[in-house]
mmJSON file of the N, C-alpha and C atoms, coordinates in Angstrom:
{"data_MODEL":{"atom_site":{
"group_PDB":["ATOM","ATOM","ATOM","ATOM","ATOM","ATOM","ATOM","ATOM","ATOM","ATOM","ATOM","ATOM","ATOM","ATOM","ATOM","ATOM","ATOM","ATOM","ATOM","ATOM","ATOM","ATOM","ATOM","ATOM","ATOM","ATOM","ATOM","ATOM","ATOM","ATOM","ATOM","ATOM","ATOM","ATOM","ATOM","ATOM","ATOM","ATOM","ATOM","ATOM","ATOM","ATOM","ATOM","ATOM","ATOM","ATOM","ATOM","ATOM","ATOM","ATOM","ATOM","ATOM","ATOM","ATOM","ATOM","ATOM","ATOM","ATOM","ATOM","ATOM","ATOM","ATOM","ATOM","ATOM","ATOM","ATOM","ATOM","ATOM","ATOM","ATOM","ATOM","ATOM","ATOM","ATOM","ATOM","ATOM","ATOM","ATOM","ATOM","ATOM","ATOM","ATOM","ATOM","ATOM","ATOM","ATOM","ATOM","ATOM","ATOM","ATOM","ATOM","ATOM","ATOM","ATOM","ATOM","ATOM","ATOM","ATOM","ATOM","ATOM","ATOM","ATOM","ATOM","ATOM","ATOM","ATOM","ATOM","ATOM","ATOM","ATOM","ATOM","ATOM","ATOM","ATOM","ATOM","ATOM","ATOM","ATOM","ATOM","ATOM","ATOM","ATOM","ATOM","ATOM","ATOM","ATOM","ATOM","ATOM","ATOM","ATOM","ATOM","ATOM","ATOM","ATOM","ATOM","ATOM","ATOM","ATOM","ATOM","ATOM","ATOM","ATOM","ATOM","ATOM","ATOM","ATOM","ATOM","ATOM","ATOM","ATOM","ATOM","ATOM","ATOM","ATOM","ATOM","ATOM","ATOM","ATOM","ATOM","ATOM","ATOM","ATOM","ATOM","ATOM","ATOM","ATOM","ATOM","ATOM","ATOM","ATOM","ATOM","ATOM","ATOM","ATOM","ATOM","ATOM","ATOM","ATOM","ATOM","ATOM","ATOM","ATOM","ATOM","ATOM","ATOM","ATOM","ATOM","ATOM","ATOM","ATOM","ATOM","ATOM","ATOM","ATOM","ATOM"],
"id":[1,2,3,4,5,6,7,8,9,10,11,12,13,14,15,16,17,18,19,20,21,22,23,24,25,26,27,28,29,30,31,32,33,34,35,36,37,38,39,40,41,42,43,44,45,46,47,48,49,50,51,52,53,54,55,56,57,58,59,60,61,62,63,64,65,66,67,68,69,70,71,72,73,74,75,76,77,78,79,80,81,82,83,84,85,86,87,88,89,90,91,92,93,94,95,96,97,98,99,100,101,102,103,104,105,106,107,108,109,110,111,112,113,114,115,116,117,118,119,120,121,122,123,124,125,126,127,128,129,130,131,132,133,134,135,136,137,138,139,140,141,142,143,144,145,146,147,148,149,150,151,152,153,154,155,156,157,158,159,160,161,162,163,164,165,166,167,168,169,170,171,172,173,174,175,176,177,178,179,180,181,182,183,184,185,186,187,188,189,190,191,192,193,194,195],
"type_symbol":["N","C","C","N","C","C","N","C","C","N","C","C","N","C","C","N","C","C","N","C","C","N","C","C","N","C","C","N","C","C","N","C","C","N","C","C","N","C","C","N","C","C","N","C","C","N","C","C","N","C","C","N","C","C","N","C","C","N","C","C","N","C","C","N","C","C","N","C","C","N","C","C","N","C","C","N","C","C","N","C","C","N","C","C","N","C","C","N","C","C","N","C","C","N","C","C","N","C","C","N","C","C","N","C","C","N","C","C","N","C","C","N","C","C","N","C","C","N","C","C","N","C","C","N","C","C","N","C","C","N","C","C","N","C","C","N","C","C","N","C","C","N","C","C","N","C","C","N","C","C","N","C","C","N","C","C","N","C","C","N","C","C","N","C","C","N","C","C","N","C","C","N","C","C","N","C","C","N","C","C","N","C","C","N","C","C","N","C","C","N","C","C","N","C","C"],
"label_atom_id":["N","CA","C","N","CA","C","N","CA","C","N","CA","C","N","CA","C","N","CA","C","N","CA","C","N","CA","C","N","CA","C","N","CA","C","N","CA","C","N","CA","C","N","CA","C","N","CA","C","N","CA","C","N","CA","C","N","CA","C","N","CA","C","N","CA","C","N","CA","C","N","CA","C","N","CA","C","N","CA","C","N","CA","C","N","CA","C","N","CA","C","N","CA","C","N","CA","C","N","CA","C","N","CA","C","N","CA","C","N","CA","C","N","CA","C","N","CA","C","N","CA","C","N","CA","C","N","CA","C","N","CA","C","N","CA","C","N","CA","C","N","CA","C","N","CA","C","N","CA","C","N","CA","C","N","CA","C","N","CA","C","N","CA","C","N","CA","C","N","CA","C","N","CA","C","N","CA","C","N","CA","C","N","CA","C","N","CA","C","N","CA","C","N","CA","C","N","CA","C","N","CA","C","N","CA","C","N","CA","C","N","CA","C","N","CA","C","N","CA","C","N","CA","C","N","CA","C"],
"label_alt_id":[null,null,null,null,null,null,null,null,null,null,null,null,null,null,null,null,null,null,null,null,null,null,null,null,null,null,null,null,null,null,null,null,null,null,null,null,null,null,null,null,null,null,null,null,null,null,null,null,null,null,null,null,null,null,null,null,null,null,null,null,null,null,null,null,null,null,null,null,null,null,null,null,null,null,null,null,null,null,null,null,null,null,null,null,null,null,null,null,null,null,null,null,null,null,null,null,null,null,null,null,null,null,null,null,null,null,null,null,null,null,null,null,null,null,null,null,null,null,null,null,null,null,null,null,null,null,null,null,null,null,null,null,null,null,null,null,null,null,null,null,null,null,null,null,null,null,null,null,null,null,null,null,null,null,null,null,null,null,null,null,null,null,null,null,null,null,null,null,null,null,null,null,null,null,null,null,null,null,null,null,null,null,null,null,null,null,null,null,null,null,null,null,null,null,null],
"label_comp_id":["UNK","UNK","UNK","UNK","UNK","UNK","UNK","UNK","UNK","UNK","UNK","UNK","UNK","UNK","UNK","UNK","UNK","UNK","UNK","UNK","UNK","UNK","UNK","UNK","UNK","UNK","UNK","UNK","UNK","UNK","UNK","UNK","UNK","UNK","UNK","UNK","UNK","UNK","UNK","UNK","UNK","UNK","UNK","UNK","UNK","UNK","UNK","UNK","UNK","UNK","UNK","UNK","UNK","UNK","UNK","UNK","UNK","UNK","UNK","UNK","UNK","UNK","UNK","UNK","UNK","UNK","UNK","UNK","UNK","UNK","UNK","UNK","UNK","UNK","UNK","UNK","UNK","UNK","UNK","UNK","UNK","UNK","UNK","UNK","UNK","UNK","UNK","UNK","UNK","UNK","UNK","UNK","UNK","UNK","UNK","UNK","UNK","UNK","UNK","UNK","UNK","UNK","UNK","UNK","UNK","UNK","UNK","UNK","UNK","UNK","UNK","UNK","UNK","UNK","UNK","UNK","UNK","UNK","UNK","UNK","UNK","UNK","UNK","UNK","UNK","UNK","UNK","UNK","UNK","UNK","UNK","UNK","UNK","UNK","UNK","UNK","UNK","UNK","UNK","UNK","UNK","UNK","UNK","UNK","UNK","UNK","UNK","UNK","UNK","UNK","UNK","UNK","UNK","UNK","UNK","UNK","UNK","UNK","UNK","UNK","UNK","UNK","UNK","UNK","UNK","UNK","UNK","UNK","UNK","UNK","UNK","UNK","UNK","UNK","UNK","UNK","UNK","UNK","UNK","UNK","UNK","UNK","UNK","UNK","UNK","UNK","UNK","UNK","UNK","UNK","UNK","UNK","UNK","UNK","UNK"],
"label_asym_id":["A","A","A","A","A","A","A","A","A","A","A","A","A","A","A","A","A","A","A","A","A","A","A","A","A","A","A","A","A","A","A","A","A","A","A","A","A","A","A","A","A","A","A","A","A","A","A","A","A","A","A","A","A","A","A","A","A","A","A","A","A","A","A","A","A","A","A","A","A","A","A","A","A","A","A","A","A","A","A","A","A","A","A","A","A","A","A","A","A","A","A","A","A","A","A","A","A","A","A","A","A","A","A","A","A","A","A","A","A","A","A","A","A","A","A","A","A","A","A","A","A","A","A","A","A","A","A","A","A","A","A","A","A","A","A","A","A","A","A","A","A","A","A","A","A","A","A","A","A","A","A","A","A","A","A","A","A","A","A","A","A","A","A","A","A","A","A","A","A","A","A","A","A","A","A","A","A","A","A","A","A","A","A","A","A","A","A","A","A","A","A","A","A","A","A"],
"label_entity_id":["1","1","1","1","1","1","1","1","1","1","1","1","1","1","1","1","1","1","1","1","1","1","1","1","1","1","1","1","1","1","1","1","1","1","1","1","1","1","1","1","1","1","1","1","1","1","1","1","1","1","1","1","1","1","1","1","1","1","1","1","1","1","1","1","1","1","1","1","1","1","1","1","1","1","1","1","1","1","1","1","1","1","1","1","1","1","1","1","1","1","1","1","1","1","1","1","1","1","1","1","1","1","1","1","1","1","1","1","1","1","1","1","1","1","1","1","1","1","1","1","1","1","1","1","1","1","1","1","1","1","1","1","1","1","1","1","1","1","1","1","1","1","1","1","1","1","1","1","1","1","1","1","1","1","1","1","1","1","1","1","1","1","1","1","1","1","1","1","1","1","1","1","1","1","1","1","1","1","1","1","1","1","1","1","1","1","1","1","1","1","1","1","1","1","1"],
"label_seq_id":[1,1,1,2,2,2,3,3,3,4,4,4,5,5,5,6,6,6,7,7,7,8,8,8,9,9,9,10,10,10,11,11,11,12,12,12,13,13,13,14,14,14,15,15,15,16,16,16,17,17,17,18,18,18,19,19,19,20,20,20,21,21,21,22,22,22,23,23,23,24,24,24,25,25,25,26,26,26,27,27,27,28,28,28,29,29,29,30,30,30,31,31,31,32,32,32,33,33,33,34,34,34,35,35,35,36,36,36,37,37,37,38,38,38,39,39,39,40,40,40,41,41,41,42,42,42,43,43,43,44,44,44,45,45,45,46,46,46,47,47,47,48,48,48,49,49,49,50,50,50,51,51,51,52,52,52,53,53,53,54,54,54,55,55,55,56,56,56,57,57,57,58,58,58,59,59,59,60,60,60,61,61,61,62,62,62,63,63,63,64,64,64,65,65,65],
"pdbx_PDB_ins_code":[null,null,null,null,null,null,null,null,null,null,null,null,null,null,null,null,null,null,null,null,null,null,null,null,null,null,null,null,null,null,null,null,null,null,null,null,null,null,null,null,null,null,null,null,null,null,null,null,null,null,null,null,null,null,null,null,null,null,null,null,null,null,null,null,null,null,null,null,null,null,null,null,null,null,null,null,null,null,null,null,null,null,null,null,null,null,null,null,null,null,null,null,null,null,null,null,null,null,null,null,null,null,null,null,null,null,null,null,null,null,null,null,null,null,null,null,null,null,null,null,null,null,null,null,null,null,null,null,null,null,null,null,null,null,null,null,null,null,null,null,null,null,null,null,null,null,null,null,null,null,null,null,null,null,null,null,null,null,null,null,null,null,null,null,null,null,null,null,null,null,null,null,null,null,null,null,null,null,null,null,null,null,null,null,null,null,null,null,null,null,null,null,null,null,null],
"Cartn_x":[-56.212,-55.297,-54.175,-53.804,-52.57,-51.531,-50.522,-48.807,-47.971,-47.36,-46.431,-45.129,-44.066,-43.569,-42.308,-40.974,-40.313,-39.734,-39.548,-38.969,-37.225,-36.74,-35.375,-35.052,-35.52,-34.99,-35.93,-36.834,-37.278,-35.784,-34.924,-34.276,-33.067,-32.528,-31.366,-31.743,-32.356,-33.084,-32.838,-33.386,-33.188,-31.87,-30.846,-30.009,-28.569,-29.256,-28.083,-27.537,-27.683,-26.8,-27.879,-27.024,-27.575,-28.345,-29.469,-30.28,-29.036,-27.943,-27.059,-26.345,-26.154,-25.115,-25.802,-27.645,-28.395,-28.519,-28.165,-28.219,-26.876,-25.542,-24.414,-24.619,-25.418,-25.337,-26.36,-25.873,-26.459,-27.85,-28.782,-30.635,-30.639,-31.239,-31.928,-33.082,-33.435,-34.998,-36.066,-36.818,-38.165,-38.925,-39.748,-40.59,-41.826,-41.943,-43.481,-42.66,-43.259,-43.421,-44.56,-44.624,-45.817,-45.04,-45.244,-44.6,-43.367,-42.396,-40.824,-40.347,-41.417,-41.321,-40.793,-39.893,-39.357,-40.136,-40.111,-40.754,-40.254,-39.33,-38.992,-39.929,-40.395,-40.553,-39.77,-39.628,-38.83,-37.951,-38.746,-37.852,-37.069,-37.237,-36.323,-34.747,-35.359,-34.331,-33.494,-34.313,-33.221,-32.551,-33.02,-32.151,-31.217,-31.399,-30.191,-29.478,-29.525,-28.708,-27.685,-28.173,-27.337,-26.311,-26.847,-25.785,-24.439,-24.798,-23.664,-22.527,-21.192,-20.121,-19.537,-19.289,-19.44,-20.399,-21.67,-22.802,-23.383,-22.888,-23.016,-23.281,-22.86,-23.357,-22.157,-21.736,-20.522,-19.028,-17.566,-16.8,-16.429,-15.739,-15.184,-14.427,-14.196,-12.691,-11.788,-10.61,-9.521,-8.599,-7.613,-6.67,-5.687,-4.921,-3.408,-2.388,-1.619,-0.664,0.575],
"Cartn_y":[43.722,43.375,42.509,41.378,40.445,40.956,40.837,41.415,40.255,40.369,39.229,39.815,38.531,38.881,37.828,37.815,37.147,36.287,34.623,33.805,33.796,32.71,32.693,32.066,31.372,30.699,31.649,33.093,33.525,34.849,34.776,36.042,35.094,34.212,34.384,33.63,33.679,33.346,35.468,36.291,37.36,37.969,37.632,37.865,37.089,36.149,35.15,34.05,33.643,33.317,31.918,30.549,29.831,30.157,28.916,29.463,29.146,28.501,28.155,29.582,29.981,31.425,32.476,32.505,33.466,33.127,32.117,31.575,32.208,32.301,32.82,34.756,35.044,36.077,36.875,38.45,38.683,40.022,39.014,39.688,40.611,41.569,42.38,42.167,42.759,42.004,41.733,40.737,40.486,41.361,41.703,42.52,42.15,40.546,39.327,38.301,37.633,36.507,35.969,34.377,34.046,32.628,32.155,31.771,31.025,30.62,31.004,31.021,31.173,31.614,33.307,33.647,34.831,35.285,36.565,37.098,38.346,39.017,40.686,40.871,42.005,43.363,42.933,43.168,42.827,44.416,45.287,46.676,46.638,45.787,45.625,45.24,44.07,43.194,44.486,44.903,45.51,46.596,47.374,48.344,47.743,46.935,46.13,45.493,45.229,44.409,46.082,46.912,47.788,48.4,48.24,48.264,47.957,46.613,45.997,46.052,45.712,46.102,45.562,46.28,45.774,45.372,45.518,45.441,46.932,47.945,49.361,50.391,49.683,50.521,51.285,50.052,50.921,49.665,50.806,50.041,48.739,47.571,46.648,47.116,46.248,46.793,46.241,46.938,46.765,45.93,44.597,43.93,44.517,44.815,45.216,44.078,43.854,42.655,43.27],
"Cartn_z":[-8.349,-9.396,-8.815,-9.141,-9.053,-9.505,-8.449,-8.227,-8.9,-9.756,-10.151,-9.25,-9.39,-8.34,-8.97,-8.924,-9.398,-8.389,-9.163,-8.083,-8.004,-7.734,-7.616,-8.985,-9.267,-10.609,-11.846,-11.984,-12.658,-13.073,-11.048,-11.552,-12.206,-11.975,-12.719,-14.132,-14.622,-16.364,-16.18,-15.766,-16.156,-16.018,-15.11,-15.085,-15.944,-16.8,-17.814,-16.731,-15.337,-14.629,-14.247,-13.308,-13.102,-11.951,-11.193,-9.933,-8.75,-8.562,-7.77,-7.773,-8.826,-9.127,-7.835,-8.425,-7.899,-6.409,-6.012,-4.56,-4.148,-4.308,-3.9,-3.581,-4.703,-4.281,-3.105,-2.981,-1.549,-2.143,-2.777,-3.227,-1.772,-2.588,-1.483,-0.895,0.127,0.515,-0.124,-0.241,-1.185,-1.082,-1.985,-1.674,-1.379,-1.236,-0.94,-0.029,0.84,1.874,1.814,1.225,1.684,1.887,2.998,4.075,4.06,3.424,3.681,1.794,1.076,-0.319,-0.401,-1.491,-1.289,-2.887,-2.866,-4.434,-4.623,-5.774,-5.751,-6.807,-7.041,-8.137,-9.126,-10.529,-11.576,-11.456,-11.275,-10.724,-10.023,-8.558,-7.433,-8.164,-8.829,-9.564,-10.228,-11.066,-12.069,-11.598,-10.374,-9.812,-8.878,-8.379,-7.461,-8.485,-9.482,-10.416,-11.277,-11.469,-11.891,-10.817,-9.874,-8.641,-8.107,-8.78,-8.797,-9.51,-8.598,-9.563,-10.307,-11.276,-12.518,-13.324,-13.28,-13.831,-14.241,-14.167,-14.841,-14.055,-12.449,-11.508,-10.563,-9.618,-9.498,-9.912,-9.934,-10.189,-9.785,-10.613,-9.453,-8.551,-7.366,-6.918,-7.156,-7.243,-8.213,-6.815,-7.237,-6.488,-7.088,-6.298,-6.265,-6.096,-6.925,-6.823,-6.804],
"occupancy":[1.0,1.0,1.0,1.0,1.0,1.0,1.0,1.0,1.0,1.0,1.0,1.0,1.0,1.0,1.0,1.0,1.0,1.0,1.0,1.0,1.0,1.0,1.0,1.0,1.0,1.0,1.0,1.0,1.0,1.0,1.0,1.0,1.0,1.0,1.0,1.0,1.0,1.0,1.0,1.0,1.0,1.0,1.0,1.0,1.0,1.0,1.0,1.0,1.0,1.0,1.0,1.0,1.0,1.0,1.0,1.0,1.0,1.0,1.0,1.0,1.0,1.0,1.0,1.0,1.0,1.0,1.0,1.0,1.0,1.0,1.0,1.0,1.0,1.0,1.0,1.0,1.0,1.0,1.0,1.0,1.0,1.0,1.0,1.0,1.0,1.0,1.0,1.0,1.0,1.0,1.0,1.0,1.0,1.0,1.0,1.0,1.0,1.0,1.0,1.0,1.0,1.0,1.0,1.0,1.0,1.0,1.0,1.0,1.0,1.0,1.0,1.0,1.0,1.0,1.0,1.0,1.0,1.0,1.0,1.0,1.0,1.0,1.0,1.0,1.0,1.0,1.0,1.0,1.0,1.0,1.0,1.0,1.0,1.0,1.0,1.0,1.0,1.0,1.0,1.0,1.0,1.0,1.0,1.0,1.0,1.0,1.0,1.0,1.0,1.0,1.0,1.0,1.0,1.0,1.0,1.0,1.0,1.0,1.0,1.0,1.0,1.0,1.0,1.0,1.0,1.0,1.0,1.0,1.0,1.0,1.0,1.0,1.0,1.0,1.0,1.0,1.0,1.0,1.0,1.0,1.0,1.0,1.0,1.0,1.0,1.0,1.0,1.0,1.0,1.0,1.0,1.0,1.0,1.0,1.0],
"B_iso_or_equiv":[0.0,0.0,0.0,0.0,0.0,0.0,0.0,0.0,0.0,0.0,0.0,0.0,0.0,0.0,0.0,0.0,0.0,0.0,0.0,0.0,0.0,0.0,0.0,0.0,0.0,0.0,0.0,0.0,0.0,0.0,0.0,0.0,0.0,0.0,0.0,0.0,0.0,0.0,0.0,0.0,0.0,0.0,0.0,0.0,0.0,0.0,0.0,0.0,0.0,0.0,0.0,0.0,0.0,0.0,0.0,0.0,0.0,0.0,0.0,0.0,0.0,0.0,0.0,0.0,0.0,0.0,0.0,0.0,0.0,0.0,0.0,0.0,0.0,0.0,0.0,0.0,0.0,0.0,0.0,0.0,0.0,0.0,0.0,0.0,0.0,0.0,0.0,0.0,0.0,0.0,0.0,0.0,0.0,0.0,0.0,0.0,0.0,0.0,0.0,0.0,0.0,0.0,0.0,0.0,0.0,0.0,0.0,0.0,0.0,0.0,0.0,0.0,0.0,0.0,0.0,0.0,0.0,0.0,0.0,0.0,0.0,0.0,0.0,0.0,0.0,0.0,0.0,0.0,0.0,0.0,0.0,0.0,0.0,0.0,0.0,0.0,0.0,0.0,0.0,0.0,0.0,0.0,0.0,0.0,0.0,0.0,0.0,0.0,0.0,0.0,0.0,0.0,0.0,0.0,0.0,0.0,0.0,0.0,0.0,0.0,0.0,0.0,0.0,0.0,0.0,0.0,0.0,0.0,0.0,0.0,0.0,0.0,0.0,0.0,0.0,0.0,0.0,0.0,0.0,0.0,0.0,0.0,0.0,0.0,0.0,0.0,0.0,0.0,0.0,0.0,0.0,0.0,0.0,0.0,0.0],
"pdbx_formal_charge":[null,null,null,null,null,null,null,null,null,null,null,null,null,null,null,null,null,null,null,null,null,null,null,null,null,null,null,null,null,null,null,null,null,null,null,null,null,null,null,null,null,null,null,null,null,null,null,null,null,null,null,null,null,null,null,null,null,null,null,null,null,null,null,null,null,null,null,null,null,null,null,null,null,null,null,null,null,null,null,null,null,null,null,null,null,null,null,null,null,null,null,null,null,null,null,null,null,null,null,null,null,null,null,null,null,null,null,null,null,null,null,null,null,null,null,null,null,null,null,null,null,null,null,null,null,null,null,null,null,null,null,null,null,null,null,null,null,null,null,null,null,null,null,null,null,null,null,null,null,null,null,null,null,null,null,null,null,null,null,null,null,null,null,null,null,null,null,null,null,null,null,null,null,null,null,null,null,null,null,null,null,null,null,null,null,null,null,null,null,null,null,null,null,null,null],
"auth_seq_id":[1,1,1,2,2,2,3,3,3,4,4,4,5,5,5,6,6,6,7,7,7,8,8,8,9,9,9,10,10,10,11,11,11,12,12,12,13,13,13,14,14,14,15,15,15,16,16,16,17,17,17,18,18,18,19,19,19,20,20,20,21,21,21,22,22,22,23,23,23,24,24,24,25,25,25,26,26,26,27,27,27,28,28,28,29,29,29,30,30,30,31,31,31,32,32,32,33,33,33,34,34,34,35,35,35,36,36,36,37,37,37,38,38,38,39,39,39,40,40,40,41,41,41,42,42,42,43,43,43,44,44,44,45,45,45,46,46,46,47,47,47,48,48,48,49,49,49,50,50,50,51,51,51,52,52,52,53,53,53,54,54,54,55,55,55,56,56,56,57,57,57,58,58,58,59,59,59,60,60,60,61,61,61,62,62,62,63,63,63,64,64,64,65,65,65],
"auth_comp_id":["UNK","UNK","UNK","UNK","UNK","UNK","UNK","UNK","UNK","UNK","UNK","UNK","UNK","UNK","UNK","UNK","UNK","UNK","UNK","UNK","UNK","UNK","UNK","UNK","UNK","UNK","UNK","UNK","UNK","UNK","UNK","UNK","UNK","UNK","UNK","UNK","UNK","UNK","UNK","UNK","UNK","UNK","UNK","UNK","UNK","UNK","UNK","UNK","UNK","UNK","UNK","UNK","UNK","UNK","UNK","UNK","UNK","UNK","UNK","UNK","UNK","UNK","UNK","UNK","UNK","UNK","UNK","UNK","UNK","UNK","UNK","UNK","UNK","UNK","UNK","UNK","UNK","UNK","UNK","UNK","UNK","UNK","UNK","UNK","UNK","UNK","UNK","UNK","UNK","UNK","UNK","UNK","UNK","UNK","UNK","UNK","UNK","UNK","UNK","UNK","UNK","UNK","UNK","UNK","UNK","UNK","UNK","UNK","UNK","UNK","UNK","UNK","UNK","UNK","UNK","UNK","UNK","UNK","UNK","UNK","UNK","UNK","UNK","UNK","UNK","UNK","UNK","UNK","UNK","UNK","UNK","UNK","UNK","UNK","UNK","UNK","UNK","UNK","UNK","UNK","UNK","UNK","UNK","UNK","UNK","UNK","UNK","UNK","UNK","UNK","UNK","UNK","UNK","UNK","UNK","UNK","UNK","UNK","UNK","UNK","UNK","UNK","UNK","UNK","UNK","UNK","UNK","UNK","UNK","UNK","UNK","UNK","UNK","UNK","UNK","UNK","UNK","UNK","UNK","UNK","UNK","UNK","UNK","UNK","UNK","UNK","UNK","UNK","UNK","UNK","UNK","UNK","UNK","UNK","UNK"],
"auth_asym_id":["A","A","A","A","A","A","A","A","A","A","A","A","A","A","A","A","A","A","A","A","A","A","A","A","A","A","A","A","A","A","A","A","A","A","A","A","A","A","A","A","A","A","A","A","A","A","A","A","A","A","A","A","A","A","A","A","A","A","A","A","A","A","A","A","A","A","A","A","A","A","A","A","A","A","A","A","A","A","A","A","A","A","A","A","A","A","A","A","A","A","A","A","A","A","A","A","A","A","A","A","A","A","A","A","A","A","A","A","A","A","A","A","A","A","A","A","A","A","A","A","A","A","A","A","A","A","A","A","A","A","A","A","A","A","A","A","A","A","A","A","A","A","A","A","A","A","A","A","A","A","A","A","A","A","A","A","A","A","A","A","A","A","A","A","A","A","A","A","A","A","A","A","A","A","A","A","A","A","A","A","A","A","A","A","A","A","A","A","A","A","A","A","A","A","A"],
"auth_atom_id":["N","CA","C","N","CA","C","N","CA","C","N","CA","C","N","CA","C","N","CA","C","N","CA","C","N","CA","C","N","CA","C","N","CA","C","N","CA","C","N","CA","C","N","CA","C","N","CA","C","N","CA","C","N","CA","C","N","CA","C","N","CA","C","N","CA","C","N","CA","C","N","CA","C","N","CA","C","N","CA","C","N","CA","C","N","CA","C","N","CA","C","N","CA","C","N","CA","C","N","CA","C","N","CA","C","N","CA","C","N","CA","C","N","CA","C","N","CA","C","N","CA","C","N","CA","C","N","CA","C","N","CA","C","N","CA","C","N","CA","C","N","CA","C","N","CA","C","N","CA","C","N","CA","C","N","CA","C","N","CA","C","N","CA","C","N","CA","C","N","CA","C","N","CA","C","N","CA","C","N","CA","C","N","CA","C","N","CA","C","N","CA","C","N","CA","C","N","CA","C","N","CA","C","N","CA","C","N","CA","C","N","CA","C","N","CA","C","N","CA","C","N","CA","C","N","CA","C"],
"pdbx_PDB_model_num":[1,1,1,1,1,1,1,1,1,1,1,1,1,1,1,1,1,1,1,1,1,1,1,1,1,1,1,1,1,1,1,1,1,1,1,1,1,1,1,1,1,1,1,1,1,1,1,1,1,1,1,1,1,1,1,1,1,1,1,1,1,1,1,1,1,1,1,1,1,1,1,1,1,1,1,1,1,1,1,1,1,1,1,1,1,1,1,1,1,1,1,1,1,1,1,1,1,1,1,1,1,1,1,1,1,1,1,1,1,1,1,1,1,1,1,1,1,1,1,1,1,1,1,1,1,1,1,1,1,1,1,1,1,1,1,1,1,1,1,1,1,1,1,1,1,1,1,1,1,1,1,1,1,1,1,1,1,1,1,1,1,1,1,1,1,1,1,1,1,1,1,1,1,1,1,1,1,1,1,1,1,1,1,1,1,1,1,1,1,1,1,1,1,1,1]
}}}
């Protein structure tokens, strides 16, 4: 059975954000390499994306002025 596997410009169409946006940030490891191509799980995605703060996972951190 064939693994789909999401690219860089598949996650940030899932995430609302541009592929430059999705380039700034710090993806967790792929879960595919085929040879310097990166690919996550759409799961990977969505549990590392709730993670994030402010995304429903954990708080921002707050600046003190």
């Amino acid at each position: 059975m064939t693994q789909r596997f999401l690219s860089v410009t598949e996650i940030a169409a899932r995430l609302g954000i541009t592929t430059n946006g999705v380039l700034n940030l710090r993806l967790p490891e792929p879960d595919a390499l085929i040879g310097r191509t990166r690919g996550w799980k759409p799961e990977t995605i969505d549990a590392w994306n709730a993670q994030r703060p402010g995304h429903g996972g954990r708080p921002r951190k707050s600046v003190d002025k």
